[in-house]
C-alpha positions in Angstrom: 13.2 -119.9 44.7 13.9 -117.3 42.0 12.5 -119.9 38.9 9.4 -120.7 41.2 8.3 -117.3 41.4 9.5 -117.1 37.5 7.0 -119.7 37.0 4.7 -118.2 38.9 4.9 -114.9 37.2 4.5 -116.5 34.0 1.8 -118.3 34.9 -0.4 -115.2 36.4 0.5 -113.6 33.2 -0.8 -115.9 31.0 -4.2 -116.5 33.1 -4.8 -112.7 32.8 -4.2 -112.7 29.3 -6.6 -115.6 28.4 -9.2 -114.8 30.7 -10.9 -111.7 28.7 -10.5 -113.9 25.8 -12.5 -116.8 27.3 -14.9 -113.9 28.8 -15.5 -112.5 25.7 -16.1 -115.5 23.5 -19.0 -117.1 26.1 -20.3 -113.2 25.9 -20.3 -113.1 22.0 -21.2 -116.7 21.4 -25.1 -117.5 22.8 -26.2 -121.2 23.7 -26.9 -123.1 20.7 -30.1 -123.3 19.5 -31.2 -120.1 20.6 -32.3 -117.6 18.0 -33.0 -114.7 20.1 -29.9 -112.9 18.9 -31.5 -113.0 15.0 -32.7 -110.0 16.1 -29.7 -108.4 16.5 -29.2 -104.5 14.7 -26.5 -105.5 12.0 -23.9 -102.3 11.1 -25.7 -102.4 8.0 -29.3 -101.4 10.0 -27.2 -98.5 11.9 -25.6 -97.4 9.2 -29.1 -96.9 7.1 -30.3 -95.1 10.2 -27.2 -92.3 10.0 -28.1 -92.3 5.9 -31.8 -90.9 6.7 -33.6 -94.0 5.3 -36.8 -94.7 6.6 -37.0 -95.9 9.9 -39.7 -98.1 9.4 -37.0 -100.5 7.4 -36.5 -101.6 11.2 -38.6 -104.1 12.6 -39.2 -102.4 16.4 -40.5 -105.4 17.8 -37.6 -107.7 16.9 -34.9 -105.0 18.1 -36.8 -105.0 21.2 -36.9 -108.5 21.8 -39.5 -110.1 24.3 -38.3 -108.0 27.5 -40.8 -110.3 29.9 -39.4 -113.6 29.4 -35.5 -113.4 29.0 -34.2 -116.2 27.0 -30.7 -115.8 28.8 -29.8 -117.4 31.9 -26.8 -115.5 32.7 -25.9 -112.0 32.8 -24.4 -111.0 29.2 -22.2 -107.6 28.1 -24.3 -104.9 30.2 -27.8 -106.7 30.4 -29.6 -106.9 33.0 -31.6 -110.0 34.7 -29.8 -112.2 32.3 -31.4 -110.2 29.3 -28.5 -109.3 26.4 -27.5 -105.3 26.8 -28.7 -104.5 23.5 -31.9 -105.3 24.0 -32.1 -103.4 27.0 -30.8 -100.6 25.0 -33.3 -100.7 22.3 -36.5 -101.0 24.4 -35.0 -97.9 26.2 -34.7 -96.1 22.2 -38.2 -97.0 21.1 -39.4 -95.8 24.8 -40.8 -99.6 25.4 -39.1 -100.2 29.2 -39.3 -98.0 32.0 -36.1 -96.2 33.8 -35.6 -95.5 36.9 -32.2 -93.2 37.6 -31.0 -91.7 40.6 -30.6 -88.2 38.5 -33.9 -86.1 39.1 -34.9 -82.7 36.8 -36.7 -82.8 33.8 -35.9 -85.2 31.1 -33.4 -87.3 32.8 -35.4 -90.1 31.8 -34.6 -89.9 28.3 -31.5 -92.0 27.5 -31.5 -92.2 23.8 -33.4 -89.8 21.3 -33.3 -91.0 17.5 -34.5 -86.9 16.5 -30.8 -86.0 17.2 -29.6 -88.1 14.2 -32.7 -85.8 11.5 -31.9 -82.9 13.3 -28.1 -83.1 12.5 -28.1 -83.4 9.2 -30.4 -81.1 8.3 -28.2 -78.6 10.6 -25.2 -79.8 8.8 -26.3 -79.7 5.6 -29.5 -77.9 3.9 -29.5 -75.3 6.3 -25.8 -74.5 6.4 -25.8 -75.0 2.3 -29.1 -72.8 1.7 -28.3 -70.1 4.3 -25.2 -69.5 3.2 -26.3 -69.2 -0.8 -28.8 -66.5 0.5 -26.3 -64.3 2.4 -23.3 -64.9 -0.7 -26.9 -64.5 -3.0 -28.3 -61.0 -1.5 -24.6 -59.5 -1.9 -24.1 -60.3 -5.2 -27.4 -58.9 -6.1 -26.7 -55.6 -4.5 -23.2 -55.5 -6.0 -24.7 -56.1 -9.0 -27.8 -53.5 -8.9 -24.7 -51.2 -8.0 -22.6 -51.5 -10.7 -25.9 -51.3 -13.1 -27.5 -48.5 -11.4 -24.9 -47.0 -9.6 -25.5 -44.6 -6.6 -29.1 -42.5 -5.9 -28.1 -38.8 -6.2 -30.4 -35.7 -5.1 -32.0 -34.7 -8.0 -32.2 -31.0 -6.9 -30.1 -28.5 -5.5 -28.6 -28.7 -1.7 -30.5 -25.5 0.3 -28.0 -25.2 2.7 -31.1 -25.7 5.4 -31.8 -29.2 7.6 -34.6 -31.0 9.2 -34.5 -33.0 12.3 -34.9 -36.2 11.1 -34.3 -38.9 14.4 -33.6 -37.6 17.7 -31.1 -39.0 19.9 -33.5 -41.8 21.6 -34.6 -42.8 18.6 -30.8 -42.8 17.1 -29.5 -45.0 20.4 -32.4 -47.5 19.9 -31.2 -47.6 16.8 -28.2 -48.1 16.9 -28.6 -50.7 20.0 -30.7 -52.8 18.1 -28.3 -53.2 14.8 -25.2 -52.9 16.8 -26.7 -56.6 19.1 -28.0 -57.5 15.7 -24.7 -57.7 14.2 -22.7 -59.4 17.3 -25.5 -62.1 17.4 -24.8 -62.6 13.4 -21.4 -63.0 13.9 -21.5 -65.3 16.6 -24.5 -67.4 15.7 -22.8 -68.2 12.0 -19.1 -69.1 14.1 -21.4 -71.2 15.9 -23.5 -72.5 13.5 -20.9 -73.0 11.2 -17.5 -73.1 12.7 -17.2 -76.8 12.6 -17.3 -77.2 9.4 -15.3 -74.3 8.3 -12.8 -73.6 11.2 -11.8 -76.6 12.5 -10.3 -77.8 9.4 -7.8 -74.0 8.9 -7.5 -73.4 13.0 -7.6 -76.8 14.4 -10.0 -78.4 17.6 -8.0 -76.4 20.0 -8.9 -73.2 18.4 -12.4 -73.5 17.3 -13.1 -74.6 20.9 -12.1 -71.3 22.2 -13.9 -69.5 19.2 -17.3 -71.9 19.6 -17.2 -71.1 24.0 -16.4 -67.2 23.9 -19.3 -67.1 20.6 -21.9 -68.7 23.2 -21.1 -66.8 25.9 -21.1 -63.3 23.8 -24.5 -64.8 22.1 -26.3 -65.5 24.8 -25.5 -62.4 26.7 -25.9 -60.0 24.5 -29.3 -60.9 22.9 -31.3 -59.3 26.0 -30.0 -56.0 24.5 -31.3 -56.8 21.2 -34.8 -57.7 22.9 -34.9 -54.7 24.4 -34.2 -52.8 21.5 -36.7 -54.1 19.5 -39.0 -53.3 22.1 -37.5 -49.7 22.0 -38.3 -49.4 18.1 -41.4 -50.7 18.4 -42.6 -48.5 20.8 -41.3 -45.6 19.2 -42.0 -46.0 15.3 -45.0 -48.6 15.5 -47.7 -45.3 14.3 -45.5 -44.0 11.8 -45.3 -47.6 10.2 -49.0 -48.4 9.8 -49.7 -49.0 5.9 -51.6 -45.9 4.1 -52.3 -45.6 0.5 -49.5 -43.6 0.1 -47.3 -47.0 0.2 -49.8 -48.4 -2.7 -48.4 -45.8 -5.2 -44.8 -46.2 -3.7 -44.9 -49.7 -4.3 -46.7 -49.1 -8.2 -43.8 -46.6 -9.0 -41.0 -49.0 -7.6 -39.7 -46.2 -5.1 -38.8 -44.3 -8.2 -36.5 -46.7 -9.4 -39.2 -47.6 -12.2 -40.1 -43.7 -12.6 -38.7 -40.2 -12.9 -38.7 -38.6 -9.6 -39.7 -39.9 -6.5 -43.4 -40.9 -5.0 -44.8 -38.8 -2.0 -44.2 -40.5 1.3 -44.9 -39.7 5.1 -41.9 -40.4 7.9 -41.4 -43.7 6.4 -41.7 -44.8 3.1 -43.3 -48.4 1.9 -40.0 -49.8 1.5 -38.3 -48.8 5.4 -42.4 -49.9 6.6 -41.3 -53.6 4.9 -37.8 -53.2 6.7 -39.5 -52.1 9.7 -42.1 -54.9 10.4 -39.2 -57.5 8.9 -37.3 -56.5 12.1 -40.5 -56.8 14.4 -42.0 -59.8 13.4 -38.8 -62.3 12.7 -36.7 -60.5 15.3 -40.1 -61.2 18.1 -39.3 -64.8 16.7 -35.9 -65.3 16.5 -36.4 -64.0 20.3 -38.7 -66.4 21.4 -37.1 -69.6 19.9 -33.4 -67.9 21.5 -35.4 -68.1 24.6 -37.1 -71.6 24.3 -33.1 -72.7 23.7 -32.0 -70.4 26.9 -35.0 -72.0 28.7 -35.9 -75.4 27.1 -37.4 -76.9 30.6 -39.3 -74.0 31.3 -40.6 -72.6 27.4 -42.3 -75.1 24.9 -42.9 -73.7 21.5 -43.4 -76.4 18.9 -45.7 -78.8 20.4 -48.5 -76.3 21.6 -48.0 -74.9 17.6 -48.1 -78.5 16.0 -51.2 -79.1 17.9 -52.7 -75.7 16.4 -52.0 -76.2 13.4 -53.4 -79.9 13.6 -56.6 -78.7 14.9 -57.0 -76.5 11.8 -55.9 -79.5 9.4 -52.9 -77.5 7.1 -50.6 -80.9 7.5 -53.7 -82.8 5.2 -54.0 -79.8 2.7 -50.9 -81.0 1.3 -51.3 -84.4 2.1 -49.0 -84.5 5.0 -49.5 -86.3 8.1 -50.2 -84.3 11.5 -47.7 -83.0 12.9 -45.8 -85.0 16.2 -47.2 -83.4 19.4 -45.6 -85.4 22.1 -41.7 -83.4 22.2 -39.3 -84.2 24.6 -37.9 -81.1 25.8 -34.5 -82.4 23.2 -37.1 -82.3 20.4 -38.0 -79.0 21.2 -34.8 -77.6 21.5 -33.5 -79.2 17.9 -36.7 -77.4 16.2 -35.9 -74.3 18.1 -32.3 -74.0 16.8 -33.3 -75.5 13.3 -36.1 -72.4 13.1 -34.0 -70.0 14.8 -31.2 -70.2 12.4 -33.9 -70.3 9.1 -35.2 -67.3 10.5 -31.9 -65.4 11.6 -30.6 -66.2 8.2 -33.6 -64.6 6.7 -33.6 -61.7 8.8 -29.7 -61.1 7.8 -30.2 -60.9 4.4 -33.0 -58.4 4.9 -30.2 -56.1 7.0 -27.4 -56.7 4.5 -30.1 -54.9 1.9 -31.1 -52.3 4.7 -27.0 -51.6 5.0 -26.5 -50.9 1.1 -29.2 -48.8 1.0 -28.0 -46.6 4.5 -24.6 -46.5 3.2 -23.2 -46.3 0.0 -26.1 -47.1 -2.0 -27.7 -43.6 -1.4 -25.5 -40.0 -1.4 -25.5 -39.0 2.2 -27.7 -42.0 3.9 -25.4 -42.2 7.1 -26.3 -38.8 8.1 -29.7 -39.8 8.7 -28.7 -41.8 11.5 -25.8 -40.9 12.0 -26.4 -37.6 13.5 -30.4 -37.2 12.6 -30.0 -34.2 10.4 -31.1 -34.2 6.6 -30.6 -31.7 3.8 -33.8 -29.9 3.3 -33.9 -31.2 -0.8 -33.4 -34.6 0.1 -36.5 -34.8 2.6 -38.8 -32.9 -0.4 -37.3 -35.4 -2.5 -37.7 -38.8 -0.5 -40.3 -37.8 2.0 -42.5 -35.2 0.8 -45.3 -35.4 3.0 -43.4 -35.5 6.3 -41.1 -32.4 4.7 -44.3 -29.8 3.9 -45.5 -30.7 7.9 -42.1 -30.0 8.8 -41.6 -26.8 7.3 -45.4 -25.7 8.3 -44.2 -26.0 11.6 -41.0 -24.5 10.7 -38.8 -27.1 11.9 -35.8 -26.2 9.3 -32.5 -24.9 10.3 -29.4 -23.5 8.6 -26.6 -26.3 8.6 -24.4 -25.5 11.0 -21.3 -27.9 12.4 -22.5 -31.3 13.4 -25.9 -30.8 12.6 -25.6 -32.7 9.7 -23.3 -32.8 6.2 -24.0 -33.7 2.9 -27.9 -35.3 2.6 -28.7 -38.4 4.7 -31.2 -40.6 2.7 -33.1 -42.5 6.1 
């Protein structure tokens, strides 16, 4: 009894063992004579894909196969109706058979989407490569004009006597916007970057925690930065409208190219450049951060392509026109590609704006700071805006916490 079910054993065994073996070899192996499977994408074809070679090296009718007469009589790998799986999967890719799922909500028709491949490696490489050599760029410069120029002093001597210079709204919308500003950096390069970077010193484990808490912080704390640009705007849109007065600031260099400093209103050409910097690629980092937030509900790129088609710039440089037909994934891969170009732009410009509020100028965190600055330093800096002020006699003698030193902004 015991060697019969031995045998037995033995013999199940060696049937389940076989089986896939037998399975797999009528699966791999078609009927002879039939060539259908010449078509097959070779590693070679998917590996020139992931290398960024042109897609067009890919015949799309032979990876598609003929889909309305199926060659195969029997069901092979995951086909379906006897046609071979990989087949089915390509006519899915080049958007040639039609899908019918049980999941409903936008886009869950969409099964493969070649943009992901182009959008990854321009994520992983130019833009990562490029943004980083203009942040690692912009400080060397500044360290640089530092160590040449050294720090702007006040020409003249202190008074002892201070202006206004930002009340406290204006100082908290201030702060509020640079303070968000600075978070969202942080988090949008561990994000951006962290992949590449931490993952290899930390480990999977870690970066995970880093990548999930950076998201979460992002995403939550950019409707205080919209809100403060919205602040800022409101408050300092008049003061920042270009006069002549910036076309001479701009000639003498901000009196870095001169002796003494040009006449300037509330805000000089230079913080009006800093000022609608913020406004205009902070407006756009916004709206692509909310095309990503939103991606079903917020379509930026195809609406623009087809603009900028109508006008014809793609054929001024020889270009074809611009796709128009995005999936909501293709949308959301040029949103992130443009909202990182811009917010590494935009970080550069406040790297600059932090030197020069700091310790590139004697006093320039008073400004902010606590909104006071030393009479001299507003005749000095801003002429203009310091006569109206002392017309009106808007000048005080410093007293505790009304200011120290002389603020530069």
């Amino acid at each position: 009894m015991l060697r019969a079910l031995t045998l037995y054993f033995c013999l199940m065994l060696g049937a389940a063992t076989l089986s896939p073996m037998s399975a797999a070899a009528q699966a791999v192996d078609p009927p002879s004579g039939d060539e259908s499977l010449a078509s097959e994408q070779t590693v070679e074809d998917i590996m020139r894909r992931q290398q960024g070679l042109a897609e067009g090296d890919i015949n799309q009718e032979q990876l598609i196969g003929d889909r309305a007469a199926p060659q195969y009589d029997t069901e092979i790998l995951d086909g379906v109706n006897g046609d071979p799986g990989a087949d089915l999967w390509r006519a899915f890719r080049f958007d040639e058979d039609q899908i019918s799922t049980q999941v409903r909500g936008p886009a869950t028709d969409i099964l493969i989407q070649d943009r992901g491949m182009w959008w990854w490696q321009v994520r992983e490489g130019p833009l990562i490569f490029w943004g980083g050599i203009l942040l690692l760029g912009t400080i060397a410069a500044l360290a640089l004009f530092y160590l040449i120029k050294g720090r702007v002093r006040i020409d003249g001597t202190k008074t002892g006597r201070v202006m206004l210079r930002f009340t406290s709204i204006e100082r908290f919308s201030h702060w509020l916007l640079a303070g968000s500003f600075i978070v969202l950096a942080i988090t949008g390069l561990l994000t951006l970057m962290g992949r590449k970077f931490l993952i290899p010193t930390f480990g999977h484990e870690a970066f995970a925690l880093i990548a999930t808490g950076s998201k979460w912080i992002h995403n939550n704390i950019s409707w205080a930065f919209m809100i403060a640009l919205v602040l800022i705007f409101v408050q300092w849109v008049w003061s920042n409208l270009p006069d002549k007065t910036d076309v001479n600031w701009i000639l003498k260099g901000g009196g870095l190219l001169t002796k003494g400093h040009p006449p300037a209103k509330k805000f000089n050409a230079g913080q009006k450049l800093i000022f609608w910097s913020v406004i205009v690629f902070g407006a756009s980092i916004s709206a692509s951060g909310l095309a990503l937030l939103f991606p079903f509900e917020l379509q930026l790129f195809a609406p623009t392509f087809e603009k900028i088609n109508a006008v014809g710039v793609p054929g001024w440089f020889g270009f074809d026109p611009l796709p128009t037909a995005l999936s909501p994934q293709a949308e959301m891969q040029y949103s992130q590609l443009w909202h990182a170009i811009v917010g590494f732009v935009l970080m550069a410009i406040i790297i600059a704006h932090i030197y020069i509020g700091s310790i590139g100028m004697e006093g320039a965190w008073d400004a902010m700071g606590k909104g006071w600055v030393e009479e001299q330093w507003a005749r000095e800096h801003h002429s203009i805006w310091a006569e109206k002020k002392l017309k009106k006699g808007d000048v005080a003698p410093k007293k505790s916490g009304a200011g120290s030193a002389t603020p530069a902004e």
